[in-house]
Backbone as XML, in Angstrom:
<?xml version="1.0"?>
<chain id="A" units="angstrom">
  <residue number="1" name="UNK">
    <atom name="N" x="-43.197" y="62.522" z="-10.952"/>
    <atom name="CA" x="-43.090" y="62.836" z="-9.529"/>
    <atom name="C" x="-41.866" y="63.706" z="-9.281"/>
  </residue>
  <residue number="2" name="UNK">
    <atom name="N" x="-41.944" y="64.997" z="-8.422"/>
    <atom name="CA" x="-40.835" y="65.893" z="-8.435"/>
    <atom name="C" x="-40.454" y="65.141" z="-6.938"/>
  </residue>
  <residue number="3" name="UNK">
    <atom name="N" x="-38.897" y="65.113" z="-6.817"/>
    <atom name="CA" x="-38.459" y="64.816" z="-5.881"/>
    <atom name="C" x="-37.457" y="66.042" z="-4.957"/>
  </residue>
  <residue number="4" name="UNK">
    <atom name="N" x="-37.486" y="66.192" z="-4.381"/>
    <atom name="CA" x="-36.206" y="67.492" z="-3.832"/>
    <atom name="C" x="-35.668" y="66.760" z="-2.421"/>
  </residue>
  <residue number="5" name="UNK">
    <atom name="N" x="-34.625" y="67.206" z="-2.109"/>
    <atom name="CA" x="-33.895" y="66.877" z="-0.888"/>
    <atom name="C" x="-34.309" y="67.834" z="0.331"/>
  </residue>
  <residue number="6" name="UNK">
    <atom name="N" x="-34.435" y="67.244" z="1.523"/>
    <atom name="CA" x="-34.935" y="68.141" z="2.706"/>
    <atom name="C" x="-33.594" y="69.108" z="2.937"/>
  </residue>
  <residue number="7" name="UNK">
    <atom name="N" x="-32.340" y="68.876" z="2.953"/>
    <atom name="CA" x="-31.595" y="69.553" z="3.442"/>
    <atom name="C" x="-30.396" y="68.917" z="2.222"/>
  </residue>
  <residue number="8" name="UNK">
    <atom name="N" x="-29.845" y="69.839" z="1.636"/>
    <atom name="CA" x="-28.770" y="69.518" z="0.556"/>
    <atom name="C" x="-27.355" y="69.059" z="1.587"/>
  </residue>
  <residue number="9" name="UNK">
    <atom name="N" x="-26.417" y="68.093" z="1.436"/>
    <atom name="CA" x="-25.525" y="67.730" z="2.259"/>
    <atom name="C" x="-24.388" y="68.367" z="1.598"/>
  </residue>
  <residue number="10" name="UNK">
    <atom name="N" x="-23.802" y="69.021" z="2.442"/>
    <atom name="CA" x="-22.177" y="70.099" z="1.964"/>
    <atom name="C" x="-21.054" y="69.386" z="1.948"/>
  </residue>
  <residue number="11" name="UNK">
    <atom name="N" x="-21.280" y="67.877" z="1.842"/>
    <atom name="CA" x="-20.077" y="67.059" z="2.190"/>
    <atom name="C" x="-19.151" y="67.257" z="3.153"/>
  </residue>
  <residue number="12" name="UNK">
    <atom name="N" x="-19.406" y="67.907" z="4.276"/>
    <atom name="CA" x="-18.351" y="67.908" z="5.122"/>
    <atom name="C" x="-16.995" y="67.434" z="5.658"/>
  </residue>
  <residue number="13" name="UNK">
    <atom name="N" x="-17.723" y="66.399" z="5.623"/>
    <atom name="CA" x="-16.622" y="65.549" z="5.688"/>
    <atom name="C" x="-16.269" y="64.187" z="4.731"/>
  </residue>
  <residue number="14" name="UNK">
    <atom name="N" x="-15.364" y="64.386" z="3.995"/>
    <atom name="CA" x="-15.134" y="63.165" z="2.759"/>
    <atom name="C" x="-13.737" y="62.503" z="3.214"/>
  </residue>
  <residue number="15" name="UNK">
    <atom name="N" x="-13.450" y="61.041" z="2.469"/>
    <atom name="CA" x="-12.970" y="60.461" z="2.477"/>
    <atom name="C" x="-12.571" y="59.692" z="1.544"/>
  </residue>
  <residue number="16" name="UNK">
    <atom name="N" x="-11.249" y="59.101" z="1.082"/>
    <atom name="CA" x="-10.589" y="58.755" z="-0.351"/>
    <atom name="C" x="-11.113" y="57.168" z="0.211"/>
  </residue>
  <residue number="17" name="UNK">
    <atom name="N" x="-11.847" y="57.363" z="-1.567"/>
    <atom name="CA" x="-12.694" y="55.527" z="-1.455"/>
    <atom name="C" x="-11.761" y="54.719" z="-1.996"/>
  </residue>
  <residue number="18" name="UNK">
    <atom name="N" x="-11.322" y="55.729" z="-3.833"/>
    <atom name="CA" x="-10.712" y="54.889" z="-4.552"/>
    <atom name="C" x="-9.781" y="55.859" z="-5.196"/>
  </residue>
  <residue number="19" name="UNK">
    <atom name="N" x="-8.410" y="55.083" z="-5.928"/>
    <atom name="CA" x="-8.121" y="55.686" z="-7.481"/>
    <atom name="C" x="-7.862" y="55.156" z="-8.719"/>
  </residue>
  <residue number="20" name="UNK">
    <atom name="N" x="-8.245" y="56.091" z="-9.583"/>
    <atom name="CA" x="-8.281" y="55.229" z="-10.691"/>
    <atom name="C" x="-7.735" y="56.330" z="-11.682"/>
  </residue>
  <residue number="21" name="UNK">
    <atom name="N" x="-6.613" y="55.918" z="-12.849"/>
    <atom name="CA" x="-5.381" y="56.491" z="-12.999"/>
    <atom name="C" x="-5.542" y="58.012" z="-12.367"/>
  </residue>
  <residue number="22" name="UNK">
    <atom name="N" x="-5.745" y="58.937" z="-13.065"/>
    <atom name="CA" x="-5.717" y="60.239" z="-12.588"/>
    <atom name="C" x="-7.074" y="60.859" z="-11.765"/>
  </residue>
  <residue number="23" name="UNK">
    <atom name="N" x="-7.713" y="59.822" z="-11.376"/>
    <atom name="CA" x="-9.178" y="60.287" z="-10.673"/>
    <atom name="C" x="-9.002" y="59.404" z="-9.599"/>
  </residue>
  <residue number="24" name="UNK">
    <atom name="N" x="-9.351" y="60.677" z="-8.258"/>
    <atom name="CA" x="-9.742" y="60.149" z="-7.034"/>
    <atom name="C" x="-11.030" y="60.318" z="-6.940"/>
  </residue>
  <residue number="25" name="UNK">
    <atom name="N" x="-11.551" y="59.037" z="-6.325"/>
    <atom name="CA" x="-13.275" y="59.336" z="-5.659"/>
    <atom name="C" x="-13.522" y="59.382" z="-4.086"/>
  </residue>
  <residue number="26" name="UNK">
    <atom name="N" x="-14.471" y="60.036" z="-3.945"/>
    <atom name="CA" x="-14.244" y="60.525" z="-2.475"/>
    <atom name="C" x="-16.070" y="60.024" z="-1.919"/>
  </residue>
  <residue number="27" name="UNK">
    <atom name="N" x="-15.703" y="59.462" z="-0.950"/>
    <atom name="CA" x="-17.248" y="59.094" z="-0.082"/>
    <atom name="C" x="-17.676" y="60.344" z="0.889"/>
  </residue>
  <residue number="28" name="UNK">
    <atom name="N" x="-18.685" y="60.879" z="0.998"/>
    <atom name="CA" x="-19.221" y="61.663" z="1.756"/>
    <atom name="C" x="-18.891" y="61.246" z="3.162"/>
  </residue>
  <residue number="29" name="UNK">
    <atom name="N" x="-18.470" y="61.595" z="4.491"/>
    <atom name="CA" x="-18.796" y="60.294" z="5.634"/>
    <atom name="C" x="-20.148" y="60.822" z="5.793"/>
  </residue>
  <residue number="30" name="UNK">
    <atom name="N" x="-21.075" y="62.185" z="5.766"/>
    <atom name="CA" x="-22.598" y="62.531" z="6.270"/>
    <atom name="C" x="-23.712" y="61.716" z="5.690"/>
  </residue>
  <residue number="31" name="UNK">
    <atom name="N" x="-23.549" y="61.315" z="4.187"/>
    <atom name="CA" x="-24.906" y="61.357" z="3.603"/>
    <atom name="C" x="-24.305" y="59.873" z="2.759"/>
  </residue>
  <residue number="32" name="UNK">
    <atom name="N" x="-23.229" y="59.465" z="2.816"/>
    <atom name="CA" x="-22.472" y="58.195" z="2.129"/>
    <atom name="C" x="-22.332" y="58.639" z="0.031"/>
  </residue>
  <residue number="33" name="UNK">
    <atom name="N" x="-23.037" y="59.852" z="-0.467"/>
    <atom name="CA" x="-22.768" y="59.719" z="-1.933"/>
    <atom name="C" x="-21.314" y="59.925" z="-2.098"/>
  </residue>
  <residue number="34" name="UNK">
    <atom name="N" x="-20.503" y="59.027" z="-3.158"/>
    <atom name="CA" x="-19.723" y="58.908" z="-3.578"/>
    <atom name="C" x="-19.589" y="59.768" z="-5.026"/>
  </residue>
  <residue number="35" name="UNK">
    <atom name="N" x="-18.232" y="60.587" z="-5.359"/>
    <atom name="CA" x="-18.434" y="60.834" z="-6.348"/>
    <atom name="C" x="-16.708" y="61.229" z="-6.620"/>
  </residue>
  <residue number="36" name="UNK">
    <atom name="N" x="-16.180" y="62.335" z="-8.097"/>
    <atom name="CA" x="-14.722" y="62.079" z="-8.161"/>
    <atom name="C" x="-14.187" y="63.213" z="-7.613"/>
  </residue>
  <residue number="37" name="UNK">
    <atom name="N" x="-13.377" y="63.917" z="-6.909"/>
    <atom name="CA" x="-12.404" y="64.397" z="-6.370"/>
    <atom name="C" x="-13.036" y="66.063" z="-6.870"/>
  </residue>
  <residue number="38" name="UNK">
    <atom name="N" x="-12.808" y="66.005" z="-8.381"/>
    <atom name="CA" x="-12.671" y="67.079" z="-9.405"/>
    <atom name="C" x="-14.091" y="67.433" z="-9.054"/>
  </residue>
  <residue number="39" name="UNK">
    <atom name="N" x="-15.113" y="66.398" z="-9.144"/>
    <atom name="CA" x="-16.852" y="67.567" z="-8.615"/>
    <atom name="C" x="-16.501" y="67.602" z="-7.411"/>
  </residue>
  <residue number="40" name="UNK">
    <atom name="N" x="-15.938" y="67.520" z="-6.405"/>
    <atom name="CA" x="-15.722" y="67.872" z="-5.524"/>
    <atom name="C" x="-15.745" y="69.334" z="-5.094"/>
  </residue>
  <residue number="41" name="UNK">
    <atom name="N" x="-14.470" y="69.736" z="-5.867"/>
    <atom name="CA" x="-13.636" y="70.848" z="-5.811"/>
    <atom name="C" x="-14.453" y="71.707" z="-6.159"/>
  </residue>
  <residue number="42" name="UNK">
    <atom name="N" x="-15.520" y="71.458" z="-7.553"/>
    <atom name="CA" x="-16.397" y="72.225" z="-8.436"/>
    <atom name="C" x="-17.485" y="72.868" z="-7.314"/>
  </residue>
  <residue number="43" name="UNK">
    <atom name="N" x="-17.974" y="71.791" z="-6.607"/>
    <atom name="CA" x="-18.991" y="71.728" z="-5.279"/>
    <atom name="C" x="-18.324" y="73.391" z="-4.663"/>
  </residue>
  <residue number="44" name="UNK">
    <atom name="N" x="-17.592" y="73.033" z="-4.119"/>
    <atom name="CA" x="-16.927" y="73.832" z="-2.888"/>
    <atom name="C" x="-16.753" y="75.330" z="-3.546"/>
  </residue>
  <residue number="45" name="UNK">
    <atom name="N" x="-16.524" y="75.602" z="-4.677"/>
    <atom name="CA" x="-16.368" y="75.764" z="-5.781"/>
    <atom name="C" x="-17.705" y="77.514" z="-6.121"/>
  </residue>
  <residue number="46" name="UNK">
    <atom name="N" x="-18.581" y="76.426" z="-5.994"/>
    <atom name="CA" x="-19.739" y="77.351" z="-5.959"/>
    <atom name="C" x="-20.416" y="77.222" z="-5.185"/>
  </residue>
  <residue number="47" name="UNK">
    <atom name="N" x="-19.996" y="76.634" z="-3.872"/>
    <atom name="CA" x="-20.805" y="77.272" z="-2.964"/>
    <atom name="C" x="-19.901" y="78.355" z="-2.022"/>
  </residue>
  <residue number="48" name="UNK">
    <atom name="N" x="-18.799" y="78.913" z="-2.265"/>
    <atom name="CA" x="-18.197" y="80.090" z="-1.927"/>
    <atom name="C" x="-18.438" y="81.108" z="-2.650"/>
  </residue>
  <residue number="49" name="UNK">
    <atom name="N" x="-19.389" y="81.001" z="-3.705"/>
    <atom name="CA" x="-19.665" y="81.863" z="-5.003"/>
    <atom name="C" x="-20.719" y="82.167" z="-4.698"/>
  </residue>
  <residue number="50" name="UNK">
    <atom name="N" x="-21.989" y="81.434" z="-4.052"/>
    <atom name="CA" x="-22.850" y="81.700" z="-3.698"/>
    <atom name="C" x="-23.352" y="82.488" z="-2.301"/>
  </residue>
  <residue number="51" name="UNK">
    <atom name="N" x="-22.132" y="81.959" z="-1.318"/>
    <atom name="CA" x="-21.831" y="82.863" z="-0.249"/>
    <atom name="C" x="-21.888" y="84.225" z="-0.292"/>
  </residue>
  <residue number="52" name="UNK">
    <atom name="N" x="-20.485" y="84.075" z="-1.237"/>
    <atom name="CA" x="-20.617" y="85.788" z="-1.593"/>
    <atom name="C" x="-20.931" y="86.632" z="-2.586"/>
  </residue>
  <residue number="53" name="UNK">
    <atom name="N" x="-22.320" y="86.139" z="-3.061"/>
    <atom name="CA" x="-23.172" y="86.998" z="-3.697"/>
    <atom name="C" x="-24.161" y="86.966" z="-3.017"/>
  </residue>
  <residue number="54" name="UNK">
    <atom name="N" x="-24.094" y="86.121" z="-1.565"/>
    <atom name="CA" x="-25.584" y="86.337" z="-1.235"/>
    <atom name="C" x="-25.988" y="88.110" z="-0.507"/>
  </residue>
  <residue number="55" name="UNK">
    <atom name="N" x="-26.948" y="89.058" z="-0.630"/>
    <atom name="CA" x="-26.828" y="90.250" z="-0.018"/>
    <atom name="C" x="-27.082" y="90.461" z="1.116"/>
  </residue>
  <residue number="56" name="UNK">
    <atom name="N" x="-26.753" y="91.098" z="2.185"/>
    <atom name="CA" x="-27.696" y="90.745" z="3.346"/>
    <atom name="C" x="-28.654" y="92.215" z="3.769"/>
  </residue>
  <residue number="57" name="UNK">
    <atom name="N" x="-29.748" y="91.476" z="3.200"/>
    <atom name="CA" x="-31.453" y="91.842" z="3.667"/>
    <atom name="C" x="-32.070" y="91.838" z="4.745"/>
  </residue>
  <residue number="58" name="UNK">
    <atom name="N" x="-31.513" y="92.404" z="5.933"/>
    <atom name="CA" x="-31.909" y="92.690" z="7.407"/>
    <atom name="C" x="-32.696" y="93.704" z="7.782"/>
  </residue>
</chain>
């Protein structure tokens, strides 16, 4: 069964859950997934990469 998401969540807004020695994890407040600090950054990461390669086709 293929599953896909209706709308991918950009984490907007996050929040420090936990730490653990050199890793912070951060809760989504939109969609509640939890994950560590560092995919965070990676996230944000490429989706400014994707921004600006997108072309605009008007």
């Amino acid at each position: 069964m293929h599953r896909t998401m209706a709308t991918a969540c950009r984490h907007p807004r996050v929040r420090i859950v936990s730490r653990h020695e050199d890793t912070e994890f951060v809760e989504c407040l939109e969609c509640g997934e939890v994950f560590d600090s560092e995919e965070f950054r990676d996230m944000e990461i490429e989706d400014s990469a994707e921004t600006e390669n997108v072309s605009d086709e008007s």
